[in-house]
PDB file of N, CA, C, O and CB in Angstrom:
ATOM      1  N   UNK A   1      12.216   5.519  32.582  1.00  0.00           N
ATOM      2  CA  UNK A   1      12.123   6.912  32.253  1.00  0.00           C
ATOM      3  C   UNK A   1      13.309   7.667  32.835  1.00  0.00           C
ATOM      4  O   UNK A   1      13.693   8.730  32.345  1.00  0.00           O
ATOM      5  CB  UNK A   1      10.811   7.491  32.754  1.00  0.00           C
ATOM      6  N   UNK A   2      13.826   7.149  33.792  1.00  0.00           N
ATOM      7  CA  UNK A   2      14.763   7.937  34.824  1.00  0.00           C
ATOM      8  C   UNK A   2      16.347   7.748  33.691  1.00  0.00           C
ATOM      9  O   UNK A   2      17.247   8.585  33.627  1.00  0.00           O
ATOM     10  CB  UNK A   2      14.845   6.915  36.851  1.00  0.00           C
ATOM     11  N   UNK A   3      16.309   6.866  33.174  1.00  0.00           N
ATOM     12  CA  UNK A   3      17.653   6.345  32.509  1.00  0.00           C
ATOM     13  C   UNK A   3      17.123   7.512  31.046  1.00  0.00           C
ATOM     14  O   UNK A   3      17.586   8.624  30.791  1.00  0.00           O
ATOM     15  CB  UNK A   3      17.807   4.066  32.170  1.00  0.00           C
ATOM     16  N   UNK A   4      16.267   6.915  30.467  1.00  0.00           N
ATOM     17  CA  UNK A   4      15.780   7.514  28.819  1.00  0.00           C
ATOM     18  C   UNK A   4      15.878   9.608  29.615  1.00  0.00           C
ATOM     19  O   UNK A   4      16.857  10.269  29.268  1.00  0.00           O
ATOM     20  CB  UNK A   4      13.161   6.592  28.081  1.00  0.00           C
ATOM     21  N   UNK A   5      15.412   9.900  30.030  1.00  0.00           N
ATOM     22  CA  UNK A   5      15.515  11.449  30.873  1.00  0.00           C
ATOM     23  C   UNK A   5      17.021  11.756  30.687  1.00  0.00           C
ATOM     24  O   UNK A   5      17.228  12.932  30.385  1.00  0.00           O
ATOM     25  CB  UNK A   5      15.079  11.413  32.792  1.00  0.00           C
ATOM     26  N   UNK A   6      17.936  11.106  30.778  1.00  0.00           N
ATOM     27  CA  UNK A   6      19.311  11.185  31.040  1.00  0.00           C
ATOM     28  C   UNK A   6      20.080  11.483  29.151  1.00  0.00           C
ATOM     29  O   UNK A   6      20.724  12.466  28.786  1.00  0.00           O
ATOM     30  CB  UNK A   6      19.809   9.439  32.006  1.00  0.00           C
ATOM     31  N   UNK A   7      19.793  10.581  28.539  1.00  0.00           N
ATOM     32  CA  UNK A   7      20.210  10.408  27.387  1.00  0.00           C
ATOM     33  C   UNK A   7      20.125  11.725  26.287  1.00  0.00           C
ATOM     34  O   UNK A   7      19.198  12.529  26.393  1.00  0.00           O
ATOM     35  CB  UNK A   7      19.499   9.274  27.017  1.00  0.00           C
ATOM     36  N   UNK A   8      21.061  11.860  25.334  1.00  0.00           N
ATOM     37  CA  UNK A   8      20.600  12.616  24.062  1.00  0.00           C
ATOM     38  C   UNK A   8      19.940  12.705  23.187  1.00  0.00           C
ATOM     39  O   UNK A   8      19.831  11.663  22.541  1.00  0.00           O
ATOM     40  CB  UNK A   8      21.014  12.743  23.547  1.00  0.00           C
ATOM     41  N   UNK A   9      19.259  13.759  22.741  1.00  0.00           N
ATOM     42  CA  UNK A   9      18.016  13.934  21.957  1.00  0.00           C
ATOM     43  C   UNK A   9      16.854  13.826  22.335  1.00  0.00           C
ATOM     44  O   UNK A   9      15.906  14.059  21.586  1.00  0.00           O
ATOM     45  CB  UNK A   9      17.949  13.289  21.110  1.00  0.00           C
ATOM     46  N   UNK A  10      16.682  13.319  24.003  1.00  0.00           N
ATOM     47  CA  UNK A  10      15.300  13.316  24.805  1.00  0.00           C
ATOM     48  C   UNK A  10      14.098  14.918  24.653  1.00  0.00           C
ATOM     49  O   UNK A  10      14.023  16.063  25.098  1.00  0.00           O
ATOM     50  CB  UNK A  10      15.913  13.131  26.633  1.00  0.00           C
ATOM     51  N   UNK A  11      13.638  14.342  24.079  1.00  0.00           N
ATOM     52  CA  UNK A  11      12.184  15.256  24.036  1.00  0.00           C
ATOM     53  C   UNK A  11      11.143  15.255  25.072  1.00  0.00           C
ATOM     54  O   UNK A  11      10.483  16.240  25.402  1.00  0.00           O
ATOM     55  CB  UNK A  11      11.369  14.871  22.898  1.00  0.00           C
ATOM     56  N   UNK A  12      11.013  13.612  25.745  1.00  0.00           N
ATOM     57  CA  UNK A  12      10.035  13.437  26.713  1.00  0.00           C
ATOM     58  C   UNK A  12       9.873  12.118  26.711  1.00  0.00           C
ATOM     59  O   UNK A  12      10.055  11.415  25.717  1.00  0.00           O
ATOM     60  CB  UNK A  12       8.822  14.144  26.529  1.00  0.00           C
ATOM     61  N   UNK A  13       9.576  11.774  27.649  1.00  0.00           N
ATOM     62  CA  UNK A  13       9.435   9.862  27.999  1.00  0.00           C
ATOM     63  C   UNK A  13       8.100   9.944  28.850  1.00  0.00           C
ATOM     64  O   UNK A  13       7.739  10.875  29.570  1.00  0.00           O
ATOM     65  CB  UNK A  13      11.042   8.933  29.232  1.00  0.00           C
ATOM     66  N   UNK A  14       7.315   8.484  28.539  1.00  0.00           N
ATOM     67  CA  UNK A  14       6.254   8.485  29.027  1.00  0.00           C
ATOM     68  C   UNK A  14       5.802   6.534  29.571  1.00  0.00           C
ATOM     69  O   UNK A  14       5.845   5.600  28.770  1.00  0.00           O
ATOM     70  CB  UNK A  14       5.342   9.332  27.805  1.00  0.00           C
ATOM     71  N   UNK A  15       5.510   6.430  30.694  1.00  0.00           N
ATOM     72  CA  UNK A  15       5.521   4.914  31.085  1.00  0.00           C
ATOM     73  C   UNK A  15       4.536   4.840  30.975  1.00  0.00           C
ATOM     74  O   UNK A  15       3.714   5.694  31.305  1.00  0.00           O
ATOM     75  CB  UNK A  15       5.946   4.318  32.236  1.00  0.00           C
ATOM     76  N   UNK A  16       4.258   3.490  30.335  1.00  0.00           N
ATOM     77  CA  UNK A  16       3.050   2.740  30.056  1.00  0.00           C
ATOM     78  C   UNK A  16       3.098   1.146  29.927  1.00  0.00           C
ATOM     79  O   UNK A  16       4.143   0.577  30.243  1.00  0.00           O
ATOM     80  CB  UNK A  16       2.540   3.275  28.825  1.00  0.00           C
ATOM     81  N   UNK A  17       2.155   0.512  29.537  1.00  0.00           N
ATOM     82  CA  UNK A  17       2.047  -0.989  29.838  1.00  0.00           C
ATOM     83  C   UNK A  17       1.504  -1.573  30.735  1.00  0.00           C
ATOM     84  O   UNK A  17       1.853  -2.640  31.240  1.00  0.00           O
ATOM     85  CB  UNK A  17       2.962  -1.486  29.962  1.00  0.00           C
ATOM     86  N   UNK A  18      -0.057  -0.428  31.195  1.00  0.00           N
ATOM     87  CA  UNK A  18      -0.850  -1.448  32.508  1.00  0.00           C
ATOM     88  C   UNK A  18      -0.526  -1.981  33.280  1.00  0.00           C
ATOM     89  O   UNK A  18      -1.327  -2.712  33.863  1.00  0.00           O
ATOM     90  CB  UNK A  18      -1.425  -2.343  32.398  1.00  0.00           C
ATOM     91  N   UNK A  19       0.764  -1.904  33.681  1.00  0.00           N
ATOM     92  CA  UNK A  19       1.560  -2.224  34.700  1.00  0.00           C
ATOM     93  C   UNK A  19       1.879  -3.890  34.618  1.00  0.00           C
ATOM     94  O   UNK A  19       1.973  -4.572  35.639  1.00  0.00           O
ATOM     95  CB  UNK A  19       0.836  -1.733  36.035  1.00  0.00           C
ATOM     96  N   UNK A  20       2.007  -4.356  33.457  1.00  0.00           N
ATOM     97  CA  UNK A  20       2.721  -5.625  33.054  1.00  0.00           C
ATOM     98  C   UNK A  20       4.074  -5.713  32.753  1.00  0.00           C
ATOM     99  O   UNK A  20       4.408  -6.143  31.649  1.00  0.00           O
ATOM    100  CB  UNK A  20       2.194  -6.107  32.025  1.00  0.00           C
ATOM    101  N   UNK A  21       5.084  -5.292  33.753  1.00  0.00           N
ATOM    102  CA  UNK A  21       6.643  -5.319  33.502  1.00  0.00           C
ATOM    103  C   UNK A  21       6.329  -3.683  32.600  1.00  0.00           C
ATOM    104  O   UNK A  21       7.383  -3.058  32.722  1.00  0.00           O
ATOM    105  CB  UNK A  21       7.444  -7.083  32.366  1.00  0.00           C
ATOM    106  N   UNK A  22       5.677  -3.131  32.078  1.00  0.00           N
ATOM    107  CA  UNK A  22       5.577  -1.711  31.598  1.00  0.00           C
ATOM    108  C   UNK A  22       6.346  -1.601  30.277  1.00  0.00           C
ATOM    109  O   UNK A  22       6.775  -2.599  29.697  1.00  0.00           O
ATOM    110  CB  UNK A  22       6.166  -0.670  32.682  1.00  0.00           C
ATOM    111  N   UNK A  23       6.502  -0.363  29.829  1.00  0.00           N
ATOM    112  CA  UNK A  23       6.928   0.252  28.605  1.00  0.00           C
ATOM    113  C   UNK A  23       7.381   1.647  28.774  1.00  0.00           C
ATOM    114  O   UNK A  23       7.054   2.338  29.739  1.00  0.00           O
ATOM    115  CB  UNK A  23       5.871   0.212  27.634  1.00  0.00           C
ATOM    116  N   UNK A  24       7.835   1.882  28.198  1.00  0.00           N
ATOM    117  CA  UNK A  24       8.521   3.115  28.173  1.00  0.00           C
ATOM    118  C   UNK A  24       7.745   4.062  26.336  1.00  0.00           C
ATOM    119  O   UNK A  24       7.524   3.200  25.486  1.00  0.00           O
ATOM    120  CB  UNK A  24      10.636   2.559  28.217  1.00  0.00           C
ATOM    121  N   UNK A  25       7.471   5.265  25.936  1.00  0.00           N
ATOM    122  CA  UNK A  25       7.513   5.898  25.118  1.00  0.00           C
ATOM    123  C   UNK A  25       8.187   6.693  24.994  1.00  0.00           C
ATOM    124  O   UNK A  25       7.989   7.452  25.942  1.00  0.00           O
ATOM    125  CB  UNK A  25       6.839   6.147  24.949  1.00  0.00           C
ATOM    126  N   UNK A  26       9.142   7.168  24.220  1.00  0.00           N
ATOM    127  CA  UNK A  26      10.378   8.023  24.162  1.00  0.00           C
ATOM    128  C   UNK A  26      10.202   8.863  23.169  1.00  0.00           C
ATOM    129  O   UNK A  26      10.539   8.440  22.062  1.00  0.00           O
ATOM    130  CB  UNK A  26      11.641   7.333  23.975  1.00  0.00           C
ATOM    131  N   UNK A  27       9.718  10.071  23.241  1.00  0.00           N
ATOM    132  CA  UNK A  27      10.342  11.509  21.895  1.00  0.00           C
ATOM    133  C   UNK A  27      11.259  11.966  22.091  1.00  0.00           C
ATOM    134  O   UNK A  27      11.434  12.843  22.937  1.00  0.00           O
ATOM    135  CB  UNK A  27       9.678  12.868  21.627  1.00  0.00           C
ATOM    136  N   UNK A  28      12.558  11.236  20.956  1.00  0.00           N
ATOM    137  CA  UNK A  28      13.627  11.325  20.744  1.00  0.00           C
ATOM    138  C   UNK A  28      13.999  12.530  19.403  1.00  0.00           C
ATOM    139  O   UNK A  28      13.044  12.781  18.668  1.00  0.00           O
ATOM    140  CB  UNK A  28      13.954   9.933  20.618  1.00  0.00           C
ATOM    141  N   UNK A  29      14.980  13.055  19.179  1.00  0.00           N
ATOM    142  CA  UNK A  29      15.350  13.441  18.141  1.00  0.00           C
ATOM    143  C   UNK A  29      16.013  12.803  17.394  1.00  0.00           C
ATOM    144  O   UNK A  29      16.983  12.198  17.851  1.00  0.00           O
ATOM    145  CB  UNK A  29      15.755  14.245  18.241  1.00  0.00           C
ATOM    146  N   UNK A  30      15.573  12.707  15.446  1.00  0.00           N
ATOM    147  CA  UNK A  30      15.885  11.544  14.794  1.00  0.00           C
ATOM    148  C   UNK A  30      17.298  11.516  14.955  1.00  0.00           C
ATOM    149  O   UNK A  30      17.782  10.390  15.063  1.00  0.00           O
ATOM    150  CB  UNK A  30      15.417  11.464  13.384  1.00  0.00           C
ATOM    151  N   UNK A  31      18.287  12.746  15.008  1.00  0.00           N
ATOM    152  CA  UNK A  31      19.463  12.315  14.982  1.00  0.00           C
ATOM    153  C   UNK A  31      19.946  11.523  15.903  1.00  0.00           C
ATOM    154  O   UNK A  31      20.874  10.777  15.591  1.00  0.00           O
ATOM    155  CB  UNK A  31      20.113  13.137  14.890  1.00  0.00           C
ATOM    156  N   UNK A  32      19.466  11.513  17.127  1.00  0.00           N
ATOM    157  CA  UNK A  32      19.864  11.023  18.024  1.00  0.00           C
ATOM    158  C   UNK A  32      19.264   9.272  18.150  1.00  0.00           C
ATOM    159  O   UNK A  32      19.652   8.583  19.093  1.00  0.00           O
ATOM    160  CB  UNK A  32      19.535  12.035  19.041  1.00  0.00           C
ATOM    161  N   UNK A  33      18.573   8.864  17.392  1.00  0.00           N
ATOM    162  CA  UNK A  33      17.254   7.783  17.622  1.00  0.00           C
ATOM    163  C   UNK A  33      18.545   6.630  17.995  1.00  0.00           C
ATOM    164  O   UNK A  33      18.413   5.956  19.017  1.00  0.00           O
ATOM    165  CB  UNK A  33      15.887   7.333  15.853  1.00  0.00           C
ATOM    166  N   UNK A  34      19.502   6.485  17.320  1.00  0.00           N
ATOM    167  CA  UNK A  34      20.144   5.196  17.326  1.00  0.00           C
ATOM    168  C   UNK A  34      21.217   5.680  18.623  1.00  0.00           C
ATOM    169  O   UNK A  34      21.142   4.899  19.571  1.00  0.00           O
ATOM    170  CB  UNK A  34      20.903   4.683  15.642  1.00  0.00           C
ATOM    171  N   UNK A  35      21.830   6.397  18.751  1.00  0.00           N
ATOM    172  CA  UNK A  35      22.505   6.323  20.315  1.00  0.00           C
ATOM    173  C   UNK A  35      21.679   6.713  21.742  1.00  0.00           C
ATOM    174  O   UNK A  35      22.238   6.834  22.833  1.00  0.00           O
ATOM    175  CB  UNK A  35      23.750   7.384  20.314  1.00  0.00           C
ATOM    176  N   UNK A  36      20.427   6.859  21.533  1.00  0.00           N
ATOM    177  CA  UNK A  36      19.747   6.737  22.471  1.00  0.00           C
ATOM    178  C   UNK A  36      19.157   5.524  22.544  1.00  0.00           C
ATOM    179  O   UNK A  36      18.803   5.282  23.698  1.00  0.00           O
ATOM    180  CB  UNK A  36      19.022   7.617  22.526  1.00  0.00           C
ATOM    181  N   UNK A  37      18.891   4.596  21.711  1.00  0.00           N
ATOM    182  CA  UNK A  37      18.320   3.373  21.417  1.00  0.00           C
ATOM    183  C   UNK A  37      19.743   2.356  22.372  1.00  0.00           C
ATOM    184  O   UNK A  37      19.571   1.299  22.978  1.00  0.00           O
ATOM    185  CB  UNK A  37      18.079   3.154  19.382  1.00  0.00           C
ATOM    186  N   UNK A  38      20.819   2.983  22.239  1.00  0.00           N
ATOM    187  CA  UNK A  38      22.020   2.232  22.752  1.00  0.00           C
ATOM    188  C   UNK A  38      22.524   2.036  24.048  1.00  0.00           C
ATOM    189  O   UNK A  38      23.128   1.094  24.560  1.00  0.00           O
ATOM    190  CB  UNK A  38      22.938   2.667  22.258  1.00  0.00           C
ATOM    191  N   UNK A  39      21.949   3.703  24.694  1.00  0.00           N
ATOM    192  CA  UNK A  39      22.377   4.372  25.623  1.00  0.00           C
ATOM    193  C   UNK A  39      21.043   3.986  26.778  1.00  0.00           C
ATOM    194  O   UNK A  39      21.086   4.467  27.910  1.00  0.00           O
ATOM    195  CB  UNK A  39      22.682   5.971  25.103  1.00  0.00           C
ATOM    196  N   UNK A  40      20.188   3.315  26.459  1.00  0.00           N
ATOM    197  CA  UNK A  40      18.902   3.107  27.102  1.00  0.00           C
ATOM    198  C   UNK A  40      18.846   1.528  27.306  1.00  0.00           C
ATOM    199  O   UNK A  40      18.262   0.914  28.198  1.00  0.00           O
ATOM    200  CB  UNK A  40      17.634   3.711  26.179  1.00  0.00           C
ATOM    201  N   UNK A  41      19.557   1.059  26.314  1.00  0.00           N
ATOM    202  CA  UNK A  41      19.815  -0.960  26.506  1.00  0.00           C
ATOM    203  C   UNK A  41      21.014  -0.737  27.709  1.00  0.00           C
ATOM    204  O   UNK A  41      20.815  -1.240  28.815  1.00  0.00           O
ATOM    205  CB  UNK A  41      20.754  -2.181  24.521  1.00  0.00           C
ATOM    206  N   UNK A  42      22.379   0.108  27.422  1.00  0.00           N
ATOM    207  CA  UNK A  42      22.756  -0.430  28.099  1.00  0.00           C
ATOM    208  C   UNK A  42      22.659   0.371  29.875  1.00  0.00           C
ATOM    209  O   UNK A  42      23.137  -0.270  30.812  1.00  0.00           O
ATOM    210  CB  UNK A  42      23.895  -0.741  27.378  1.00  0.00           C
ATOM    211  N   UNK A  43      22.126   1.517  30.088  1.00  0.00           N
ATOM    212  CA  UNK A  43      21.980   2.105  31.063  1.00  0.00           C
ATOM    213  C   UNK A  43      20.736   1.221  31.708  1.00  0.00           C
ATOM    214  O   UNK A  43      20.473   1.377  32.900  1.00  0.00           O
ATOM    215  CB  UNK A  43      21.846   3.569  30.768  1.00  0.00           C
ATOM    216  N   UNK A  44      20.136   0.486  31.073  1.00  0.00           N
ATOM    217  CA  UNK A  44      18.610  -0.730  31.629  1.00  0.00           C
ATOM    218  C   UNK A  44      19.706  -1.230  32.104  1.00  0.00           C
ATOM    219  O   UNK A  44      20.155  -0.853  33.186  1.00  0.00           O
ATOM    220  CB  UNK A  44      17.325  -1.929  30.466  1.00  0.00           C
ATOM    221  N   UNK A  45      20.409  -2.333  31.213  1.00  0.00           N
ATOM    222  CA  UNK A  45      21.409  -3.492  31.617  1.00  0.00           C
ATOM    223  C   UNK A  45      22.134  -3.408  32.817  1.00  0.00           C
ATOM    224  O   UNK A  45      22.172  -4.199  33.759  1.00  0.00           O
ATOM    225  CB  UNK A  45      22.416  -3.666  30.660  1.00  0.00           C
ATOM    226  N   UNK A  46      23.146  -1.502  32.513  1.00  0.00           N
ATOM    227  CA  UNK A  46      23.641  -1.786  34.192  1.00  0.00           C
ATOM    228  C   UNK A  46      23.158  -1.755  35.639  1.00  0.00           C
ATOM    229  O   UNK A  46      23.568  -2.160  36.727  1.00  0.00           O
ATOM    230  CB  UNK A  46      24.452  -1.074  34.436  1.00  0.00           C
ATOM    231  N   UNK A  47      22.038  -1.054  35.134  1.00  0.00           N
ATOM    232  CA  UNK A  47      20.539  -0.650  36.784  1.00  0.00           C
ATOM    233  C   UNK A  47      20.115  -1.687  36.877  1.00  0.00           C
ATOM    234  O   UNK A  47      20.097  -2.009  38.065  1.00  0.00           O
ATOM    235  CB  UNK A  47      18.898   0.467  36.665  1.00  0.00           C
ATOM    236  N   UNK A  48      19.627  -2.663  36.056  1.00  0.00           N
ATOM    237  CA  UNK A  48      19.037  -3.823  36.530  1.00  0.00           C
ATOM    238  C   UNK A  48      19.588  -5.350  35.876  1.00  0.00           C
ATOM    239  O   UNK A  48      18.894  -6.366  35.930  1.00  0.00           O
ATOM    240  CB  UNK A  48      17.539  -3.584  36.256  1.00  0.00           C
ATOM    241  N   UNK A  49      20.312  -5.323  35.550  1.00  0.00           N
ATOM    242  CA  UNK A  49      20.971  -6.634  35.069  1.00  0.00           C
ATOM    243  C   UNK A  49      20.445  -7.697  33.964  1.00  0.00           C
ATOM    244  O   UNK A  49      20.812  -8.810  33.587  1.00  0.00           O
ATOM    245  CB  UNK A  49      21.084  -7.376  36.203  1.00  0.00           C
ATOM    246  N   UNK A  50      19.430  -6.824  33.645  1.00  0.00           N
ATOM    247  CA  UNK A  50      18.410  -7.785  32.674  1.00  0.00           C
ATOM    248  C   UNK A  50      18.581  -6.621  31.215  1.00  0.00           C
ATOM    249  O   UNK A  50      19.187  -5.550  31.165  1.00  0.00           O
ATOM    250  CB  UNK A  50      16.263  -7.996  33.507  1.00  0.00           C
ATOM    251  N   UNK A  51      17.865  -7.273  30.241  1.00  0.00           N
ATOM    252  CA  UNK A  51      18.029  -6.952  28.872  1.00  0.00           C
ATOM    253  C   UNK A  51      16.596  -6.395  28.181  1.00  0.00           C
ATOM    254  O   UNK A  51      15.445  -6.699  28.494  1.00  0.00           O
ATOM    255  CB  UNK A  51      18.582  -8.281  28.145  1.00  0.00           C
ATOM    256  N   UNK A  52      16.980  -5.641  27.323  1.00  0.00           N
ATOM    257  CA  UNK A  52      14.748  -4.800  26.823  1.00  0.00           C
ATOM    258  C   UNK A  52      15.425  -4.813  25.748  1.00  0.00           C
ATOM    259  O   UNK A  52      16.610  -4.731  25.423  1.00  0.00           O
ATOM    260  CB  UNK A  52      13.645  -2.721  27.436  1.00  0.00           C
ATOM    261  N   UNK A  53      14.077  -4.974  25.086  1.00  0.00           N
ATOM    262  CA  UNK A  53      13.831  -4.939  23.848  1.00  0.00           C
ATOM    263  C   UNK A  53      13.615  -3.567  23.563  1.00  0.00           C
ATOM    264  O   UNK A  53      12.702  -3.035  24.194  1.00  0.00           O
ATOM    265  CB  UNK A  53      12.824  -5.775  23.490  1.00  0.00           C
ATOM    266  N   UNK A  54      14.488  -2.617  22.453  1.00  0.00           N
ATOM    267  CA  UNK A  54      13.615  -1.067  22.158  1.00  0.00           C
ATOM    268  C   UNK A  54      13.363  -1.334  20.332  1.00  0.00           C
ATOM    269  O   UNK A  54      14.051  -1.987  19.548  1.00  0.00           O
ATOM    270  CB  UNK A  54      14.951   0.843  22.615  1.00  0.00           C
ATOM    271  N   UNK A  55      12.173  -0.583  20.110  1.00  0.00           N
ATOM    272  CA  UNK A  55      11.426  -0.544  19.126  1.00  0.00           C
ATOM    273  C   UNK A  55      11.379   0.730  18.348  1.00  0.00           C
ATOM    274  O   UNK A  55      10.602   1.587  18.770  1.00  0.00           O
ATOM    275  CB  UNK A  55      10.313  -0.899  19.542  1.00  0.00           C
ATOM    276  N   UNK A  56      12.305   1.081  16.944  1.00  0.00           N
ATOM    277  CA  UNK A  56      12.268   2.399  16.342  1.00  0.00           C
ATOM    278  C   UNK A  56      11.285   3.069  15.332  1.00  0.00           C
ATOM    279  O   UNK A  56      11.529   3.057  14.125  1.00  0.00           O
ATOM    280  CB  UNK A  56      13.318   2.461  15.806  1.00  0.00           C
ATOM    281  N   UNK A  57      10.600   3.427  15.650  1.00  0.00           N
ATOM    282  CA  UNK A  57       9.042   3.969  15.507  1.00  0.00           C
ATOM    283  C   UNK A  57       9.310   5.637  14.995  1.00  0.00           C
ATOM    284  O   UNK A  57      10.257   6.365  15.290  1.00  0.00           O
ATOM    285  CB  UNK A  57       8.035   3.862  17.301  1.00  0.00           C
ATOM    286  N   UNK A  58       8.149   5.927  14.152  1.00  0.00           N
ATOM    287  CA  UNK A  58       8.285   7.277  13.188  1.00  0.00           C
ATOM    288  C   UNK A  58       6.991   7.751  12.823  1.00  0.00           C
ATOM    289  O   UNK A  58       6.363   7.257  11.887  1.00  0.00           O
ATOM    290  CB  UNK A  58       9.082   7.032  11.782  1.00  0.00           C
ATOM    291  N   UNK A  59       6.496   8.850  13.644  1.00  0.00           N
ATOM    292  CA  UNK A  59       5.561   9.140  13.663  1.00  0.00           C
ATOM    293  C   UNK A  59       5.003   9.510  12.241  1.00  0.00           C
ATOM    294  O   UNK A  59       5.513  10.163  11.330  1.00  0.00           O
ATOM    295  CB  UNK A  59       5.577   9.885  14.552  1.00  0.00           C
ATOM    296  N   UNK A  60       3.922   8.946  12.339  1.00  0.00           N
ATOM    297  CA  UNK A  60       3.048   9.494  10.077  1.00  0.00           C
ATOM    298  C   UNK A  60       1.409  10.480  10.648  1.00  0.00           C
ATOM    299  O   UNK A  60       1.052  10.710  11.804  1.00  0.00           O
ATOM    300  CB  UNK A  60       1.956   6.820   8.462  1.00  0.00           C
ATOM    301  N   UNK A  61       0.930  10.753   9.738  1.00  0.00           N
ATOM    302  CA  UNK A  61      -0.002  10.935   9.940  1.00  0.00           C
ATOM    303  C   UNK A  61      -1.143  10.405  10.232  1.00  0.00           C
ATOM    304  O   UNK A  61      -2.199  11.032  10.153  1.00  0.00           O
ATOM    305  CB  UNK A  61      -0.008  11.301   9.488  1.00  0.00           C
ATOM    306  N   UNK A  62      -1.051   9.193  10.600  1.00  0.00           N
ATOM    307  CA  UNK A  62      -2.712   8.512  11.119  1.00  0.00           C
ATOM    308  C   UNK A  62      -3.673   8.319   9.988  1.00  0.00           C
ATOM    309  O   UNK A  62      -3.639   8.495   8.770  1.00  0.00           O
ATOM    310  CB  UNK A  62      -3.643   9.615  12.219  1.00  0.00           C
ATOM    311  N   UNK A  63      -4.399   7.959  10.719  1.00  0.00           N
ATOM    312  CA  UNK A  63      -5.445   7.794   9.631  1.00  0.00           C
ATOM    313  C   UNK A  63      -6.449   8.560   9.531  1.00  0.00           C
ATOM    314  O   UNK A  63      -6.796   9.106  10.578  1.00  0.00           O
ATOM    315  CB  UNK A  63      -5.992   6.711   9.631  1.00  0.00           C
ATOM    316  N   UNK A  64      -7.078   8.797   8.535  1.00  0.00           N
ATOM    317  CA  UNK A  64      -7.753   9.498   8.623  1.00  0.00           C
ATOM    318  C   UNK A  64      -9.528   9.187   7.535  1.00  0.00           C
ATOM    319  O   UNK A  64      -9.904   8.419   6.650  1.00  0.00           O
ATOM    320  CB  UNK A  64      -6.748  10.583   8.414  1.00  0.00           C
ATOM    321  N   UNK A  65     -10.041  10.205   8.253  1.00  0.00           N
ATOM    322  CA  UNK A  65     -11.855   9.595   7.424  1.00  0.00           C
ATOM    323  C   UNK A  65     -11.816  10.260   6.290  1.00  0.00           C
ATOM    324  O   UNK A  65     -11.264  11.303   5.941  1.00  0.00           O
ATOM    325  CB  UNK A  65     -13.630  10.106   8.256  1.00  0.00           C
ATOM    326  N   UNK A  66     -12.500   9.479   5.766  1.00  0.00           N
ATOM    327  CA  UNK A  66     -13.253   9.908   4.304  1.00  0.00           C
ATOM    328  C   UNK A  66     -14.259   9.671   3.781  1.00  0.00           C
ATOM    329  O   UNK A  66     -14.556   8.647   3.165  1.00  0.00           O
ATOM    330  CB  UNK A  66     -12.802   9.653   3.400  1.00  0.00           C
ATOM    331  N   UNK A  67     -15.038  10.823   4.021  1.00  0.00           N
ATOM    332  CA  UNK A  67     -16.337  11.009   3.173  1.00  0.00           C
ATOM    333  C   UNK A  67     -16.700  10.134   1.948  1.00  0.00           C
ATOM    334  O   UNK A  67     -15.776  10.376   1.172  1.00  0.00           O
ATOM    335  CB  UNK A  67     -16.314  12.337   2.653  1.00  0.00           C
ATOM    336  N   UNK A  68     -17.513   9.267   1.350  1.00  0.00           N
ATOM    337  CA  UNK A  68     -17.170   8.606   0.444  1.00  0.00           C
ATOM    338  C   UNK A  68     -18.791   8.426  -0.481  1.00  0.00           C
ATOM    339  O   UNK A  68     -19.779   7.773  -0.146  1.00  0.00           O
ATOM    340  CB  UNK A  68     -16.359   7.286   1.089  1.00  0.00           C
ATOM    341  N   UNK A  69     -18.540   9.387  -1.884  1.00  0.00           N
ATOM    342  CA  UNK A  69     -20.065   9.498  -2.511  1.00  0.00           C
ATOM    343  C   UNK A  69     -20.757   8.717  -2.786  1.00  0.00           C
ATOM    344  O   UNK A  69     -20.326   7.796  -3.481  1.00  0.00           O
ATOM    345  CB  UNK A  69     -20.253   9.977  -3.456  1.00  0.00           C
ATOM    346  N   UNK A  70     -22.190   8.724  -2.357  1.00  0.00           N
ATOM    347  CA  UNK A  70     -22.582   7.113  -2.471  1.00  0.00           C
ATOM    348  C   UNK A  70     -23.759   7.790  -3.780  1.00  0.00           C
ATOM    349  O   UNK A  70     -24.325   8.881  -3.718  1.00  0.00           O
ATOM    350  CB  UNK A  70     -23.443   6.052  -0.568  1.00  0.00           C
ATOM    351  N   UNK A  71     -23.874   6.789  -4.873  1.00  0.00           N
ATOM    352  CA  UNK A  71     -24.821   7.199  -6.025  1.00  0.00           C
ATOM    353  C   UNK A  71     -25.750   6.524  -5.843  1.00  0.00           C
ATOM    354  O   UNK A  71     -26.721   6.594  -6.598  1.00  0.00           O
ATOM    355  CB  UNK A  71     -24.446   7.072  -7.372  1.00  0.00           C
TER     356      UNK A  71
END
């Protein structure tokens, strides 16, 4: 979060992952999605010397219920 906080187009970062090596959630701005996606591999890479996987995700509307007429 401390690295993703730093970057452009940050909206808000949020850690998660039950505390299994963790995760990160990032609201990015779309313009920004791919040099923050860049700027977050390699600002991981130089703080800790190891490599992450990031995942580009787009929020929709969910799902939703429906009433459904039964005859």
């Amino acid at each position: 979060m401390e690295i993703a906080r730093g970057l452009p187009g940050i909206y808000g970062a949020r850690l998660t992952g039950a505390g299994f090596g963790g995760c990160t959630v990032n609201l990015v701005e779309e313009k920004d999605a791919t040099t923050f996606m860049r700027g977050l591999q390699e600002g991981y890479r130089l703080k800790t010397g190891r490599e992450i996987e990031v995942y580009l995700c787009k929020a929709s509307a969910g799902a939703e219920a429906r009433l459904v007429n039964e005859k």
